[in-house]
N, C-alpha and C positions, 0 to 999 in steps of 0.2 A: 357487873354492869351497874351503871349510873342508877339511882332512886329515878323517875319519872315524875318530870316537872308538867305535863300534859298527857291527859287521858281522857281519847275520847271513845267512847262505846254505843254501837249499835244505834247510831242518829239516823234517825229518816224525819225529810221533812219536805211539808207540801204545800204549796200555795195554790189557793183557790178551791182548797179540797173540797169537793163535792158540788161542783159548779162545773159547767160544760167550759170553761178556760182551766181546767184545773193541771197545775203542773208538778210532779212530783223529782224533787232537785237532790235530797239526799236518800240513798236507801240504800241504809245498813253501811255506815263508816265506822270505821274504826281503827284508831290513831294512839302510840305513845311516842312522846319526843322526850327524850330522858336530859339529866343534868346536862349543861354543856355543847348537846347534840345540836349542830343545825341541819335542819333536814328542807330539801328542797321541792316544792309543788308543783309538779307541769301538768298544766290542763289546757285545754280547748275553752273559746269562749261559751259558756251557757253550761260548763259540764258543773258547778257548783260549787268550785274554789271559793267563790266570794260570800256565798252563804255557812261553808264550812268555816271559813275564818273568823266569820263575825259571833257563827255559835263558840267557836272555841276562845274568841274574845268576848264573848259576856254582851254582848250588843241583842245577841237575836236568843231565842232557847228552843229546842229541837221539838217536831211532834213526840217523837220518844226516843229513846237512849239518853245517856250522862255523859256530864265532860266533870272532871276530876282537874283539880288545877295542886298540886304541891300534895297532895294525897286527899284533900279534902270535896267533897262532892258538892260542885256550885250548882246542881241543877234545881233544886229547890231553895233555894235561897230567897229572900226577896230581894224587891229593886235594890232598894239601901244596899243592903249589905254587897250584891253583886256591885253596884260601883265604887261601893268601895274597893272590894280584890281588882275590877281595871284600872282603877288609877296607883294603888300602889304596886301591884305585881303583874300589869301585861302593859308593854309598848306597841304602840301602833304604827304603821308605816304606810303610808299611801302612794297610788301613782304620782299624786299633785301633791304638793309640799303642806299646801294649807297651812300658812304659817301666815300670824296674823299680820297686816301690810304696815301698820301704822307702831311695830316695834322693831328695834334691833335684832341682830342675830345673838345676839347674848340676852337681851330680853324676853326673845321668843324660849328662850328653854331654863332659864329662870321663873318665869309663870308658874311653870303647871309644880315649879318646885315647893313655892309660895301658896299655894292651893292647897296644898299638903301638908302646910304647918313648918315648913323648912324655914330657918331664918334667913334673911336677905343676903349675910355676908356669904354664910354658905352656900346660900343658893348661887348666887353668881362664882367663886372657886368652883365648885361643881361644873359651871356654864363653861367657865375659863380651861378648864382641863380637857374637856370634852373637846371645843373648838379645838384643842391644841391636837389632838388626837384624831383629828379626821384633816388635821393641815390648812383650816383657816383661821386660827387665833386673829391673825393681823381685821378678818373680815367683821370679827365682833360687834363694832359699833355700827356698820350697814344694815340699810334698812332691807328687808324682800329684794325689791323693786333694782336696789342696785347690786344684788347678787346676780349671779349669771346663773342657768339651769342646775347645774351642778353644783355650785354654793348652795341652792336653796336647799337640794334633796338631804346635801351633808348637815345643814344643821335641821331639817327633819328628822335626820338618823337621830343627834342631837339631843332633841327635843324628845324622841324615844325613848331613849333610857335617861334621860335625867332622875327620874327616880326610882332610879335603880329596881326597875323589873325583875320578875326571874326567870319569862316570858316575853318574845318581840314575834310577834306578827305582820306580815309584810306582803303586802299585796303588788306586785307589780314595782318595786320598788325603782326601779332605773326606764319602767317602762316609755317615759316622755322624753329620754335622750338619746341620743345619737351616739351609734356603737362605740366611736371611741372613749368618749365621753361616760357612759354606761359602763364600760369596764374599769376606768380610771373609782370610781362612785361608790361601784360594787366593793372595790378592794378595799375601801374607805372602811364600807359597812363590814365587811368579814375583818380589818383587825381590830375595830370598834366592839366586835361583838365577839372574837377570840380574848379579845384583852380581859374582857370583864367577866369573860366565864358562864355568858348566857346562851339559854337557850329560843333555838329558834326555829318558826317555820315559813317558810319564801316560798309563796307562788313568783315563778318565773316562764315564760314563753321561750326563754336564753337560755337552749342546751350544754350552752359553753357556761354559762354562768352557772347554771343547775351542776354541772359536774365538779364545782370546784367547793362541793357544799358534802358533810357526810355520806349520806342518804340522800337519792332522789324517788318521789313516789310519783303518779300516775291517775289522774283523777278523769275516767271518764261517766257521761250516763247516770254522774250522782255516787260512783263506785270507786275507790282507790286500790291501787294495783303495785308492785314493785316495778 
């Protein structure tokens, strides 16, 4: 079996603890997604996907338990250093593209390359490959605004691994399109993310989507399930 690019142990977490709104969202997860693996998330709204994600993306950190990113244990770390391991080795993927309006679709994923110390030449072949591989090259030089739904999500994928993760995180990724459209997007992101060898983990609502992924888990009540 693959080394384990993600490990999460024993997270519970609560908001409002000890206050009459108090609500308790994770209790007791625990997750590996090994090299390669993508594994897919179906949950119900409010059952905790978005808080599990954000702990195993470096964004939130659990009342207790550890997440282990490449073998190494991010839970005590500090801020610094945890943004540093999100920006070089986890991709984000959202429902809404959030991709900045006022740039290209080859400049939106040139950025965050440029952030990182990448040279300019590089960073944009990097940008150019990437578009090429999810089938908008031609769309490069468009802004947002003149891509259509599914332009935009594809160079969100995009913009994900431009530097080259070893982790993608995905919340809802095709959730604001329309079924045809959603399937066409999806297939985009599975050979974008076969190709490179990465791994992944997809909350999806899309049974059909969720089946065409490794592993699908089950997240209800704060709890993950096979």
């Amino acid at each position: 079996m693959s080394d384990p690019v993600l490990c999460l142990y024993g997270l519970h977490k609560t908001y409002n603890k000890g206050l009459p709104g108090e609500v308790q969202v994770l209790r007791g997860v625990d997750l590996t997604v090994n090299a390669g693996e993508v594994v897919a998330l179906v949950a119900p709204s409010g059952a905790g996907k978005s808080t599990m994600l954000h702990i195993a993306g470096l964004l939130d950190v659990p009342d207790t338990g550890t997440v282990s990113l490449a073998g190494q244990d991010m839970t005590g770390l500090s801020d610094r250093k945890r943004t540093a391991a999100r920006r070089s080795d986890i991709g984000f993927i959202y429902q809404f593209h959030h991709l900045l309006p006022e740039f290209s679709a080859l400049e939106n994923i040139v950025l965050p390359q440029l952030a990182a110390g990448i040279a300019r030449s590089t960073a944009e072949a990097r940008a150019r490959d990437l578009l090429d591989r999810v089938g908008i090259a031609a769309r490069a030089g468009h802004r947002p605004a003149a891509l259509s739904g599914g332009e935009q999500q594809r160079v969100a994928f995009c913009r994900a691994l431009a530097n080259k993760p070893r982790l993608l995180l995905a919340d809802e990724p095709t959730g604001n399109l329309d079924p045809a459209t959603s399937d066409q997007v999806f297939g985009a992101l599975m050979e974008l993310v076969r190709g490179t060898g990465l791994s992944a983990l997809i909350a999806t609502h899309n049974m059909e989507l969720a089946a065409r992924m490794d592993r699908v888990l089950r997240m209800d009540a704060g709890q993950l399930s096979i």
